[in-house]
C-alpha positions in Angstrom: 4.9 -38.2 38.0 2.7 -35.2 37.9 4.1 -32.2 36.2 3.8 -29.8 38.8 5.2 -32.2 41.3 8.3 -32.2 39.2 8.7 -28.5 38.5 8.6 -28.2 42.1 11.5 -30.4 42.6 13.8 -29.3 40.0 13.1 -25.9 41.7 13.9 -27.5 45.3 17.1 -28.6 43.6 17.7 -25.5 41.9 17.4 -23.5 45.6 19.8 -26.1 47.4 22.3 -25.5 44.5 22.6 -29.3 44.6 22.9 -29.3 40.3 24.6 -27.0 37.9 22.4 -24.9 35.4 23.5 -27.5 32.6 22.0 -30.8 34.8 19.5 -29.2 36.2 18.2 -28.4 32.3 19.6 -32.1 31.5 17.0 -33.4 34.4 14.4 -31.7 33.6 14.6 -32.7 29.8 14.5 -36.5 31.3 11.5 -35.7 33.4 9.5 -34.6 30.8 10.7 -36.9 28.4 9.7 -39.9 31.1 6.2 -38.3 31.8 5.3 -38.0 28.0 6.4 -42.1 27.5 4.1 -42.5 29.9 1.1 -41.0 28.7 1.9 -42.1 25.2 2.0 -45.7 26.1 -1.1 -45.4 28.1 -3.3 -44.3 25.5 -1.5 -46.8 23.6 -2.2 -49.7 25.9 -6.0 -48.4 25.6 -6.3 -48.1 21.7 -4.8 -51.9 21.3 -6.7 -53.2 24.0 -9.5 -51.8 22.1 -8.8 -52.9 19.2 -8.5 -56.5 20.7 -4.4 -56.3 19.1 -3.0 -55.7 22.6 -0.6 -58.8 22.5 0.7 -57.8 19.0 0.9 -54.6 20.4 3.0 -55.5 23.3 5.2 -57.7 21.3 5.7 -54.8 18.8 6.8 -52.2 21.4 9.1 -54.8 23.2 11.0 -54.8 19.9 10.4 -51.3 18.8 11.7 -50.2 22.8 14.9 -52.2 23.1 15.9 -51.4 19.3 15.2 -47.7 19.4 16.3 -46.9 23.1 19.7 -47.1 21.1 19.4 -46.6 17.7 17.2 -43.3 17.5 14.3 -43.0 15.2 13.0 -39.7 13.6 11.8 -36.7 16.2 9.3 -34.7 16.6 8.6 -31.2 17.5 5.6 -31.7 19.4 3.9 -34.4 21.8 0.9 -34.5 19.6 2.8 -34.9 16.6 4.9 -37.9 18.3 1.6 -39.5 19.8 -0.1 -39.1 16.1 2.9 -40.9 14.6 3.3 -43.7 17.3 -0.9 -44.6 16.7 0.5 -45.1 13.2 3.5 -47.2 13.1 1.6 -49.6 15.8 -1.7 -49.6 13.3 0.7 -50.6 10.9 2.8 -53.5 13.1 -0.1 -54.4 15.3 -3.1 -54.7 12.8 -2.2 -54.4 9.5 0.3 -56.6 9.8 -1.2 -59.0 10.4 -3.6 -59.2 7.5 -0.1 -59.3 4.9 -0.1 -62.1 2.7 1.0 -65.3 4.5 3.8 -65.4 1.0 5.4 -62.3 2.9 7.2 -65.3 5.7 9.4 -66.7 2.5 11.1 -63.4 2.4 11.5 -62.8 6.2 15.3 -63.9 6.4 16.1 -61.3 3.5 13.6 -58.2 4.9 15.7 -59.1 8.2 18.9 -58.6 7.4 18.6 -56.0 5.5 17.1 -53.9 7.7 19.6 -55.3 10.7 22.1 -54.3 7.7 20.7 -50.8 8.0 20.2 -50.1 11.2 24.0 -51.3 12.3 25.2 -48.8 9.6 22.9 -45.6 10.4 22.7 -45.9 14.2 22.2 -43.8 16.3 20.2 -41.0 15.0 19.1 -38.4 17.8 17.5 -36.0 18.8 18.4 -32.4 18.6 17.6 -32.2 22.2 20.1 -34.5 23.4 22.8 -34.8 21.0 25.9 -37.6 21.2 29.1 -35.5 20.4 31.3 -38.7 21.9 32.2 -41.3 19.5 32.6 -43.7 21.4 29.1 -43.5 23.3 27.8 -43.2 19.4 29.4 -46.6 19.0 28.2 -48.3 22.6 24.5 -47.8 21.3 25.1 -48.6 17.7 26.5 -52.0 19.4 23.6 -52.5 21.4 21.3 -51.8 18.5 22.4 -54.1 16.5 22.7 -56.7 19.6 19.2 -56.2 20.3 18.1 -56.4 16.8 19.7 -59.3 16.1 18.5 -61.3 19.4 15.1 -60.2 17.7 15.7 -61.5 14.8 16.9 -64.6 16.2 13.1 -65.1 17.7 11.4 -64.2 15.0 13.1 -66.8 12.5 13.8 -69.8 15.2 11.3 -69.2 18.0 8.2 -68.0 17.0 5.4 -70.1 15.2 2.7 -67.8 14.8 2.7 -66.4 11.0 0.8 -63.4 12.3 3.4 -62.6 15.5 6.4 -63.2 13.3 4.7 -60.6 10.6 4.2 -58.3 13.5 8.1 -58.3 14.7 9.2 -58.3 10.5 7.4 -55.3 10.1 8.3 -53.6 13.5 11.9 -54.0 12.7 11.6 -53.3 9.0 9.6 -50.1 10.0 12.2 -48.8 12.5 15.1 -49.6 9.9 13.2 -47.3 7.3 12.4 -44.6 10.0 16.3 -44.5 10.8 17.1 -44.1 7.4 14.6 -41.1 6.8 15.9 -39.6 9.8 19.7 -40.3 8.0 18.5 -38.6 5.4 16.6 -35.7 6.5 19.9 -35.0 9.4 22.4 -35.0 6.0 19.7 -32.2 3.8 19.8 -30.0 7.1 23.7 -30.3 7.5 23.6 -29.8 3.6 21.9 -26.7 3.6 22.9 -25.2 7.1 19.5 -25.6 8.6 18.7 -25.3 12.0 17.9 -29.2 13.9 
């Protein structure tokens, strides 16, 4: 959706006093947060295409989408900064990944579950934006997360063939389990020292 197109209909909604201040700002938030996915995963989809790594790609950001939709991940400040960081995790999961020593497969079942070990402990870390004050939505998504990750791991160590596809989802789950735990981290040193998120 275009971004004036949806500035004029928050404001059509604002006028018919259909929303409150609060979801009016909550819907607006979504919108833009929809609109930047989109772009993001367009240039995406045209980097790995050209690239020629569009199917790791895909199967990378199936994994990396259904885990982090409920675990969190580490946040930017900026679009650019988010899009910047996105090219590289996918570099890694979708290209270099692939070129890992074959030896890496013998330790799959161990990089697995310890980073399914991590992300059912530090899930879910959000955004500053849209906090989760609620415990029991906190543990809803940490559930899912770890349901998700786990029917992923499932596929990677009893369906898949491919050495280079099952690299690609071992390092696309091992990379989101390390991203939650430096967003863990870096949420605890601003809570330490009173910084603002």
């Amino acid at each position: 959706m275009d971004r004036k197109l949806a500035r004029l209909f928050i404001y059509e909604v604002y006028y018919r006093k259909i929303m409150s201040h609060k979801e009016l700002r909550e819907m607006k938030y979504g919108m833009e947060v929809v609109f930047n996915e989109l772009n993001k995963t367009l240039i995406l989809l045209l980097i790995f295409a050209i690239l020629n790594k569009l199917n790791y790609f895909l199967f990378s950001f199936a994994i990396l989408s259904t885990i982090r939709c409920f675990s969190g991940g580490l946040h930017f400040k900026t679009n650019l900064s988010c899009l910047l960081f996105s090219i590289v995790f996918f570099t890694v999961t979708s290209y270099y990944s692939v070129y890992l020593p074959v030896e890496l497969l013998q330790y799959r079942h161990l990089v697995l579950m310890l980073s399914a070990g991590v992300i059912g402990v530090i899930s879910p870390i959000t955004s500053s934006n849209r906090p989760i004050k609620s415990k029991r939505k906190r543990r809803r998504l940490k559930f899912t997360a770890v349901l998700f990750t786990m029917f992923w791991v499932y596929v990677i160590l009893f369906e898949l063939q491919d050495p280079s596809i099952i690299k690609c989802g071992v390092i696309t789950i091992a990379l989101q389990a390390s991203q939650l735990t430096i967003g863990y981290a870096l949420d605890s040193a601003r809570n330490i020292t009173g910084a603002p998120r």
